[in-house]
C-alpha positions in Angstrom: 116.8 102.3 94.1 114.8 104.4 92.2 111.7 107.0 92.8 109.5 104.4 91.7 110.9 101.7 93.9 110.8 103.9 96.7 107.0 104.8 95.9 106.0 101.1 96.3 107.4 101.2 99.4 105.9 103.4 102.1 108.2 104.8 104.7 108.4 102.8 108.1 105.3 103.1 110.4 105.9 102.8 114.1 102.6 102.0 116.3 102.4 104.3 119.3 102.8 103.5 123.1 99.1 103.2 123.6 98.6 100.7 120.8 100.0 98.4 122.8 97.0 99.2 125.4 94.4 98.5 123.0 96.0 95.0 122.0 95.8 93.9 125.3 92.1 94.7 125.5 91.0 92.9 122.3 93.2 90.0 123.3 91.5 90.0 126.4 88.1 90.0 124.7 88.8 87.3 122.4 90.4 84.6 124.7 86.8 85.2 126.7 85.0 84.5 123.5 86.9 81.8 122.6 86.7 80.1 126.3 83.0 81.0 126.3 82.9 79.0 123.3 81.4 82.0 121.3 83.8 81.4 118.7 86.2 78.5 117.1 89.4 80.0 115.6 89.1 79.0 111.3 91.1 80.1 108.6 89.6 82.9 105.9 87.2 84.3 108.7 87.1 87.6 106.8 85.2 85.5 104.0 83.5 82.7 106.0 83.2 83.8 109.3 79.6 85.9 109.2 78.2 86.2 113.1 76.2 89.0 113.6 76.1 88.8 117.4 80.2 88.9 116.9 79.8 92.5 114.9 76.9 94.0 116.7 79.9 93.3 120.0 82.5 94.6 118.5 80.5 97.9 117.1 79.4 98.0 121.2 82.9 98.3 122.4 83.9 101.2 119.4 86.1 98.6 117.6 83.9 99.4 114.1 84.1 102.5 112.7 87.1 103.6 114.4 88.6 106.0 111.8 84.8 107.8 111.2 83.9 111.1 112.6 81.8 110.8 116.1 78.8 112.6 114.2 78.5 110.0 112.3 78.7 107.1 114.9 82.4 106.7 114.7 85.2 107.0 117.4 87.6 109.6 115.5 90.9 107.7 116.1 93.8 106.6 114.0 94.2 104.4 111.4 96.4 102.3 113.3 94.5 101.9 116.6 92.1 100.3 113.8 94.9 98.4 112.2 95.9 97.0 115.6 92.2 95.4 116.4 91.7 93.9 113.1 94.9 92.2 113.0 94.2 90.9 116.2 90.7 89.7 115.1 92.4 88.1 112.3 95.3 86.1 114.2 92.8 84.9 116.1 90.4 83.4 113.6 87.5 85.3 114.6 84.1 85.1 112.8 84.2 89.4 111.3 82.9 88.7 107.9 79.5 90.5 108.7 80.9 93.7 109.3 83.7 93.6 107.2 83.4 95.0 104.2 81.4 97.7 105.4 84.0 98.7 108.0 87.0 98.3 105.7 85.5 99.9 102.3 82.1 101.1 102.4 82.6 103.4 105.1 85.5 105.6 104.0 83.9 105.8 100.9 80.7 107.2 102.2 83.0 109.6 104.0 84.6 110.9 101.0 81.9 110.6 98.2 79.0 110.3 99.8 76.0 113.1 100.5 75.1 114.2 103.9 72.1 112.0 103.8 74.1 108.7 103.0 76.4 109.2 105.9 73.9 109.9 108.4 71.9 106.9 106.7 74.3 103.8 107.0 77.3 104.9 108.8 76.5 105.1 112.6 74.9 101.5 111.5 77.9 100.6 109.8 80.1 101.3 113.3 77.3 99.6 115.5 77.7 96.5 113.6 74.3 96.9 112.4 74.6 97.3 108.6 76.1 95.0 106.6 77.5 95.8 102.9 78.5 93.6 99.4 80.5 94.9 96.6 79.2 95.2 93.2 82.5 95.0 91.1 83.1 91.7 89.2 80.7 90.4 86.5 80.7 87.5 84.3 83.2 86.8 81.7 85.2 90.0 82.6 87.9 88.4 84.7 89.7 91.1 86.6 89.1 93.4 83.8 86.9 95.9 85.9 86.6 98.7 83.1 84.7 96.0 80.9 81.3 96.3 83.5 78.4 95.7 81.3 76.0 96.4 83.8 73.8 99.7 82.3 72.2 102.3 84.3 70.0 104.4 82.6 68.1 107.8 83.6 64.5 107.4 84.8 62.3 109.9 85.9 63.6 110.5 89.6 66.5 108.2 89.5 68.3 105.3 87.4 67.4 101.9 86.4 70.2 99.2 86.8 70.2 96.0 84.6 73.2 93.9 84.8 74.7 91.0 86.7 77.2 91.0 89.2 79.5 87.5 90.9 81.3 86.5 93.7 79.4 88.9 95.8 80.3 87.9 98.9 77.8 88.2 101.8 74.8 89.1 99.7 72.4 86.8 100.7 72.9 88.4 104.3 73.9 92.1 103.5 71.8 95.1 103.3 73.4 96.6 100.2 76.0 96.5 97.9 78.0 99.6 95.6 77.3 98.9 92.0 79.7 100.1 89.4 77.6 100.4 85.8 78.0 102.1 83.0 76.0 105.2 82.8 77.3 106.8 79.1 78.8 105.3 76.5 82.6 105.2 76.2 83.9 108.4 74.8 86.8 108.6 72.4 87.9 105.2 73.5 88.5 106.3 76.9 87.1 102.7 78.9 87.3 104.4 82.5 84.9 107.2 81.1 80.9 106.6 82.0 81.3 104.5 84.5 79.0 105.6 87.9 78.7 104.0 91.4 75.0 103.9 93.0 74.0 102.3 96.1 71.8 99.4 95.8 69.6 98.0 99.1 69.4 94.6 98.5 65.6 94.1 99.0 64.7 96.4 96.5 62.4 94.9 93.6 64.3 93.6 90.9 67.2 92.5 92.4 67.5 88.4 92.4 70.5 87.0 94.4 71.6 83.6 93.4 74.0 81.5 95.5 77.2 80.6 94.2 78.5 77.4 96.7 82.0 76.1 97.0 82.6 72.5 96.9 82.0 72.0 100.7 78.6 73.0 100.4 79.7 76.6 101.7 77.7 79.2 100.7 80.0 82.7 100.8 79.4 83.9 97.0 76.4 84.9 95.0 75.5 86.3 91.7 73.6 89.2 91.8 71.2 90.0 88.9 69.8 93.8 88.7 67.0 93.6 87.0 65.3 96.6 86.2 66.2 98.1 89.6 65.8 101.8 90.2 67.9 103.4 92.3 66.7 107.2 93.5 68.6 109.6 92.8 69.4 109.9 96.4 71.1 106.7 96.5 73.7 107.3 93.6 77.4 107.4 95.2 79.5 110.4 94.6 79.2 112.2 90.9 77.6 110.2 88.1 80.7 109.5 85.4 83.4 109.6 88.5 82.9 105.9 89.2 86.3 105.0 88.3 88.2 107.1 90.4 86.1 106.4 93.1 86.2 102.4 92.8 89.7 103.0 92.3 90.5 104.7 95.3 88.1 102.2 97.1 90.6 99.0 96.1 93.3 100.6 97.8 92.3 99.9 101.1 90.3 96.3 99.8 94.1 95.3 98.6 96.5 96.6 101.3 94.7 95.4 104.8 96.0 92.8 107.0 93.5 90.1 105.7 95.8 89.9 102.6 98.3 88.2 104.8 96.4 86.8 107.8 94.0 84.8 106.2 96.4 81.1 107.4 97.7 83.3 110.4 95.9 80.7 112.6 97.0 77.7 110.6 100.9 79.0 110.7 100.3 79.4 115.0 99.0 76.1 115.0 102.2 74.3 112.5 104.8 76.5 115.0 102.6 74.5 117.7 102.8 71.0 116.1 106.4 71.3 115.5 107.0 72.7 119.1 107.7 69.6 120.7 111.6 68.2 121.1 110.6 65.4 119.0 109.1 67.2 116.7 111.7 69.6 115.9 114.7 66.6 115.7 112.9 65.2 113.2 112.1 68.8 111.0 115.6 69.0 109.7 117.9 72.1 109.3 115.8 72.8 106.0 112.3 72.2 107.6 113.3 74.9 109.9 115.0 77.3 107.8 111.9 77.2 106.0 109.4 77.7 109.0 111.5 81.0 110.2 111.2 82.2 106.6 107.5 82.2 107.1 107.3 84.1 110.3 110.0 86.4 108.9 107.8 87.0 105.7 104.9 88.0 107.3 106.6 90.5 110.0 108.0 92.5 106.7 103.9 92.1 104.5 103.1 93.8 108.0 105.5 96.6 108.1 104.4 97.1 104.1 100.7 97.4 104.8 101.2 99.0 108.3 102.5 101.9 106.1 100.1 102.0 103.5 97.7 102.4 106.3 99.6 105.5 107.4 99.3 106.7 104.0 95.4 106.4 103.1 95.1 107.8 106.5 96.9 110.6 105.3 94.6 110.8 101.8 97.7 109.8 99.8 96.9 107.6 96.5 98.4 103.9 97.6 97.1 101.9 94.8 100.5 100.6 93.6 101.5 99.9 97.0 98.4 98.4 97.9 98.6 96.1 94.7 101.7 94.7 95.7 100.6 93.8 99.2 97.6 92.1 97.9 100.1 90.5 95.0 102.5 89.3 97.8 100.4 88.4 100.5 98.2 86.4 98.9 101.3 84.0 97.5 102.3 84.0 100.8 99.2 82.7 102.2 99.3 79.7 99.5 102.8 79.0 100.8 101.8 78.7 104.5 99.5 75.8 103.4 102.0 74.5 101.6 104.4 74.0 104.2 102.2 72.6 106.9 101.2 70.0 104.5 104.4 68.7 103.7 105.9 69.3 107.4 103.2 67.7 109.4 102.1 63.9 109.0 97.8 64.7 109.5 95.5 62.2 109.9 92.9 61.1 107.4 90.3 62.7 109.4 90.8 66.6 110.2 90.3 66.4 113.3 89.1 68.6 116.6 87.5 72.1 115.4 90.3 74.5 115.4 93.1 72.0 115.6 95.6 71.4 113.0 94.5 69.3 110.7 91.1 71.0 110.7 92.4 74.5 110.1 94.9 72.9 107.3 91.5 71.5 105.9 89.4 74.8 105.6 92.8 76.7 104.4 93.1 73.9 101.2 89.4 74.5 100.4 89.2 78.2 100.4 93.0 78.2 98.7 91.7 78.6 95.4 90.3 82.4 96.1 93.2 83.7 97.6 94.9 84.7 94.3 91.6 85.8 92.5 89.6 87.7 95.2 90.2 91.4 95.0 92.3 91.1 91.3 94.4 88.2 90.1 97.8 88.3 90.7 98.9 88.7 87.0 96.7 92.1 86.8 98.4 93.5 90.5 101.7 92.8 88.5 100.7 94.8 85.6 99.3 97.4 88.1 102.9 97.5 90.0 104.5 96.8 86.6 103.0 100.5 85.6 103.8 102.1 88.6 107.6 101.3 88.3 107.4 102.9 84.8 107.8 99.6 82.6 104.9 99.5 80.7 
């Protein structure tokens, strides 16, 4: 194996004694909220499942904002004690959209680029489960192509005004801001990555309209974002104007790499082991039904161990964007593949069912399918990103 096959592969994490510990507590936590019938388990909860009350509980009990210093609101531990609670929030189909985001992204970034003022702003909010964030990447017609931005900032007296239009800004219509990527200087000497500045745009500011964008259900998860003439304070841009490449580029490694890559169906696959658990069921799965149900759990033990390590390694400040691309690359397939076996192993009814059965969470996982793949960068531009880091193009 080469150097570059061994950089896509971080070394082995292990998960300390008193990780184990921690489990137990969240597990704990959740089978009350679940009995209390706070919560039904769905599929794609880091998407769809927004519950404020949920956050604001979790931020109560220090399970937001972990990783963050204690000045800042945080809790100063690993990146694996976090690891270990949002896993467990996603096997168990928990409603964490509000918060997550924020927690996952928008709060290391803050650490690292942010002023003084923006941490003390939105971070202890951020790890109370307070203050909830967007991301202002994608914008029409640009695909995954995030160098292609058109939205323009331009220097005002005191700050910059942002015109531009941004999509599939998920959680908008709820959140209290977003990070904007826009171009701020014109390309120079055909360098694309060059110009490009984050800022940090409150939602309610004037200017800024935010247009649902529903899925076929009804659902309403997306929006387009349209910046017009917004002016952001000086105060409020993210990091140093003309950096915003590196820094939305170090950002997407720990959007691509996290658990939620993998454990989007987790509750669907529980429930197919479930429906096929029976004697009955299992005579009449066939040798190849079941060869192909242990390659599923077997898959998603090794995506773990792969992002477990690239959590070791962001921890540790080490560049994982190659990595992280190949988790998101992989995972995401994977996900599609769950569905796909527990439609063609399991008879369902026309009607779906019982909220958090079988055939319900099979239905939610089909409609919210179609984004796995996209969300985050299509699968054909994490190849080229992986395809570079191996040195073959």
């Amino acid at each position: 194996m080469s150097t570059a096959e061994l950089d896509l592969v971080p070394p082995a994490v292990e998960l300390p004694p008193e990780a184990e510990e921690l489990r137990a507590e969240v597990r704990e936590f959740l089978a009350k909220e679940r009995a209390d019938g706070r919560f039904t388990p769905r599929c794609d909860v880091w998407l769809s499942g927004w519950d404020e009350r949920f956050s604001r509980e979790l931020g109560a009990r220090g399970w937001l904002g972990m990783t963050l210093p204690t000045e800042y609101g945080g809790h100063a531990r690993g990146t694996l004690d976090r690891y270990v609670v949002t896993e467990e929030l996603l096997a168990a189909g928990a409603p964490v959209a509000a918060h997550w985001i924020a927690d996952r992204q928008i709060g290391p970034s803050l650490l690292r680029f942010g002023t003084e003022a923006q941490k003390r702003r939105y971070l202890p909010r951020i790890a109370a489960g307070e203050c909830y964030f967007g991301i202002g990447m994608s914008e029409p017609d640009s695909g995954s192509d995030l160098a292609s931005v058109r939205t323009k900032a331009t220097r005002v007296d005191g700050g910059w005004r942002l015109d531009g239009t941004k999509v599939w800004t998920s959680g908008a219509h709820h959140a209290h801001a977003f990070f904007a990527l826009a171009r701020s200087a014109p390309v120079e000497n055909g360098n694309r990555h060059s110009g490009l500045s984050q800022f940090i745009v409150e939602l309610d500011s004037p200017g800024v309209e935010i247009r649902p964008i529903k899925l076929l259900t009804g659902a309403h998860h997306f929006n387009e974002v349209v910046l017009d003439g917004v002016v952001v304070p000086d105060e409020l841009v993210l990091g140093e104007i003309g950096a915003g490449w590196h820094q939305v580029t170090s950002e997407l490694g720990f959007e691509r790499s996290g658990p939620e890559r993998f454990l989007s169906t987790f509750p669907l696959l529980v429930a197919l082991v479930g429906e096929l658990s029976s004697a009955s069921r299992r005579d009449g799965l066939g040798e190849a039904g079941l060869r192909e149900l242990g390659a599923l759990v077997a898959r998603v033990w090794t995506l773990r161990r792969l992002s477990l390590g690239i959590a070791a390694l962001l921890s540790s400040g080490v560049p994982a964007d190659v990595p992280a691309a190949l988790v998101k690359d992989l995972g995401t397939r994977y996900e599609n593949e769950v569905i796909e076996a527990a439609r063609l192993l399991v008879d369902i009814p026309p009607d779906p069912g019982a909220e958090g059965g079988f055939a319900r969470l099979l239905a939610d996982a089909v409609l919210h399918a179609p984004g796995f793949t996209l969300r985050g960068g299509t699968n054909e531009i994490l190849r080229g990103v992986v395809a570079r880091g191996l040195g073959l193009r």
